[in-house]
N, C-alpha and C positions, 0 to 999 in steps of 0.2 A: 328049424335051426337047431343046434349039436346043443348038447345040455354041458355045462360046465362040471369037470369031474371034483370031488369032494376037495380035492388039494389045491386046485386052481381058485376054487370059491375063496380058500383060504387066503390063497394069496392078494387076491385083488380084494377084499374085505378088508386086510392088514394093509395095504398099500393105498386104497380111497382113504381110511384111517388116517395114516401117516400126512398125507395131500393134503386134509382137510385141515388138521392140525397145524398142518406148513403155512398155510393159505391166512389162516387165525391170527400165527404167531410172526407173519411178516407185518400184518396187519399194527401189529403193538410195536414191532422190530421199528419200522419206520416213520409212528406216532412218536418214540422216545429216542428218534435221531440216532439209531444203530447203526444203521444202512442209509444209502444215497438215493436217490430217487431211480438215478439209472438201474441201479442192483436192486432195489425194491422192482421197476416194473420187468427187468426179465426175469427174476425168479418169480412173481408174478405171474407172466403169462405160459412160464413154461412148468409149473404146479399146476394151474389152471388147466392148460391142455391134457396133460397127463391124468388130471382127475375125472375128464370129460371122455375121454377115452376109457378111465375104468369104467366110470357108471353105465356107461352105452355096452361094454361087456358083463356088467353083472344083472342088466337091465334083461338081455339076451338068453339067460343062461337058467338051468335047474335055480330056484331060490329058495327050496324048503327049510334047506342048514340051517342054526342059527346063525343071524350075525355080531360080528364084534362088539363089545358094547359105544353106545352113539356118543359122539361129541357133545358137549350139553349146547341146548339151543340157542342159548344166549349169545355162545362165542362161534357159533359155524353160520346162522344166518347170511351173511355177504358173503362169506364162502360160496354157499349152494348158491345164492342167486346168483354171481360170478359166474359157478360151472356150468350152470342152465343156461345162461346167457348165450354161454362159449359154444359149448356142443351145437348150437345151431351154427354157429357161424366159421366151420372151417377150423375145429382146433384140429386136426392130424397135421395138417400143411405148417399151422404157426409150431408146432413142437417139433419139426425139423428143422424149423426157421432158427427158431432158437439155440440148438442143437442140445437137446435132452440124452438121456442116458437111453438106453433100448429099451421094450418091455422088458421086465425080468431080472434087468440089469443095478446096479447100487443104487440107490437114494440114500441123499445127505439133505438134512438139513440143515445145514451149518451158515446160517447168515451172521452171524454174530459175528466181531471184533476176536477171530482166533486165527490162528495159522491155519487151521485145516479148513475153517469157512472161509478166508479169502485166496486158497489156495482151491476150493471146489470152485469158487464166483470165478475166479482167472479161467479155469478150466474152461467154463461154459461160455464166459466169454471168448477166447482164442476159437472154441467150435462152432459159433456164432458169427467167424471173421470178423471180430472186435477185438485187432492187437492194442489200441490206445488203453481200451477197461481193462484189456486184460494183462498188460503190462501195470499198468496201475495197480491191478491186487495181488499181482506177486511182487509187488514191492512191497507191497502192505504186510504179507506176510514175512518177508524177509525179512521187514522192519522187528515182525514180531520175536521170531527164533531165526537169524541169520549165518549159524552154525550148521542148517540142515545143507547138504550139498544138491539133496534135491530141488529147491528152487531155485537155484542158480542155476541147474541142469535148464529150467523149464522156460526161465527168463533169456538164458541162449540160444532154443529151440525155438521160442516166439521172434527172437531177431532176427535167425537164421531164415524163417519162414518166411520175413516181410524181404530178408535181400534176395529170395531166390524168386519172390511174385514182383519181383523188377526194382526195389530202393539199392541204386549202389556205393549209396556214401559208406566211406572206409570208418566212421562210427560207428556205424551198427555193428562191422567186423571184428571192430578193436573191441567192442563194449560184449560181443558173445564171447571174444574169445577169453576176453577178461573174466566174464564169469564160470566159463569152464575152469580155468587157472584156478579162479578161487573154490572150485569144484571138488577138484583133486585136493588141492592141500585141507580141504578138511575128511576129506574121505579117499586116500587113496586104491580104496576097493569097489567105490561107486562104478558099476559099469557102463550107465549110459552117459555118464562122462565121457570115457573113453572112446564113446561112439560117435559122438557129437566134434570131442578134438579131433577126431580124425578126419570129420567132414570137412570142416572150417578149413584144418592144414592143409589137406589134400585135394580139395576138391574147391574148395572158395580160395583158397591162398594159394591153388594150381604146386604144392609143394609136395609133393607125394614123396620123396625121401623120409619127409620128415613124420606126416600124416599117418602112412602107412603103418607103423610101429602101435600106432593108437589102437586105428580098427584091430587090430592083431588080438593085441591086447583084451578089446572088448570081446572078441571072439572066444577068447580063451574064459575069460573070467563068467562070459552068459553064454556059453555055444548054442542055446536053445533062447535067445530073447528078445525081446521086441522087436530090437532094430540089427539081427543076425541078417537080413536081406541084403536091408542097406549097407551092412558094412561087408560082409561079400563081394553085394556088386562094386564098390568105389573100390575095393583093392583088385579086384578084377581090370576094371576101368584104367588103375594105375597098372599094371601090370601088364598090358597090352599096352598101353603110351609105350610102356619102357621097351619092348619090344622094335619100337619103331624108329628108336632113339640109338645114341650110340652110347655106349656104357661109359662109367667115369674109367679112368687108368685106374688096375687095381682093385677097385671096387670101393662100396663106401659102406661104411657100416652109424643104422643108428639105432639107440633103443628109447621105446618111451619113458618118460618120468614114472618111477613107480612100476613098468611092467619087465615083465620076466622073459618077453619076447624078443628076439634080434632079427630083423631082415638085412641080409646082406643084399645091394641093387650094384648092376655093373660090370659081377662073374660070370 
């Protein structure tokens, strides 16, 4: 078996660390009513996992390095015996189940009563296909800081998500589209705003006049960003419809709220 190079030791030393301490401190999180039971057991089982898969790689690997200094025994006990438990029984399959971050990729801690702990709980939950938790903690944080435009971006991306796996009540639509709205007026430079109203306009609301000016928009503002695919293809998409159709008299001009873009449809 390959020996772990000095920097990799590092890493997963820092990262069992981190796990075990997470494992600890949900432990007390959930003794003093921080957390719900549901949000205690999947960050539960997905620390758990994650730390059964480091030990099984540090287990593997050159071990001469020193390592980090230990958790005191007092408060990692149920930890370890947790991990030991897990490792036999299938944690790689439960930490996709859950949907975890990648090896290598961020760890948060954050269970506590903040905007950024119930905006990572939402996360995991949505990657978990749990939109009910996970509309429920981007509430929570809304609740908390309701001025960021990012979680109204993310609370319309989870409704969008649930009307396109087949819910077609015109709630879901009004209530994404609402929060984009409220999206923009607090950050008119947020771009996956931009990206998001353009789907809903154009693409759920079949209104591509109007839609189209968004994605545009988003293009300009991120030409290189997340959802540069997506909004390509849907003005692609619109843009062949229009093709097929007969143009308005004239033509029609719209621009989005806030952008700098004009599509002219029709000439």
């Amino acid at each position: 078996m390959a020996k772990l190079n000095p920097q990799r030791r590092i890493e997963l030393e820092t990262e069992r660390e981190f796990l075990l301490h997470s494992l600890s401190d949900l432990e007390t999180e959930r003794d003093e009513g921080g957390i719900d039971t549901a949000t205690f057991e999947t960050l539960h089982s997905d620390y758990t996992a994650r730390a059964a898969i480091v030990l099984r790689a540090l287990a593997g690997g050159d071990d001469e390095r020193p390592k980090a200094p230990p958790i005191p025994k007092s408060k990692r006990m149920l930890a370890l015996a947790a991990v030991i438990l897990f490792a036999g029984i299938g944690a790689f399959s439960l930490t996709k189940a859950v949907g975890t971050r990648a090896p290598g990729g961020p760890l948060t801690g954050n269970s506590a009563n903040t905007y950024e702990g119930h905006m990572d709980t939402a996360a995991r939950f949505a990657d978990a296909r749990d939109p009910k938790h996970a509309l429920q903690e981007y509430q929570k944080a809304q609740a908390l800081d309701p001025t960021r435009a990012e979680v109204h971006v993310e609370i319309a991306k989870l409704l969008i998500s649930q009307i396109k796996a087949g819910d077609s009540s015109p709630k879901l639509l009004d209530a994404a589209d609402a929060a984009l709205n409220r999206a923009l007026q607090l950050d008119a430079k947020y771009a996956p705003a931009y990206a998001f109203k353009g789907v809903v306009t154009a693409s759920l609301r079949h209104d591509s006049l109007k839609g189209v000016p968004f994605l545009l928009e988003y293009l300009r503002l991120a030409p290189h960003g997340a959802y540069t695919n997506m909004a390509q293809r849907v003005v692609s998409d619109a843009a062949n419809a229009a093709t097929t159709t007969t143009g308005a008299p004239g033509g029609a001009t719209t621009t989005a709220p806030g952008a700098t873009t004009t599509t002219t449809v029709g000439k």
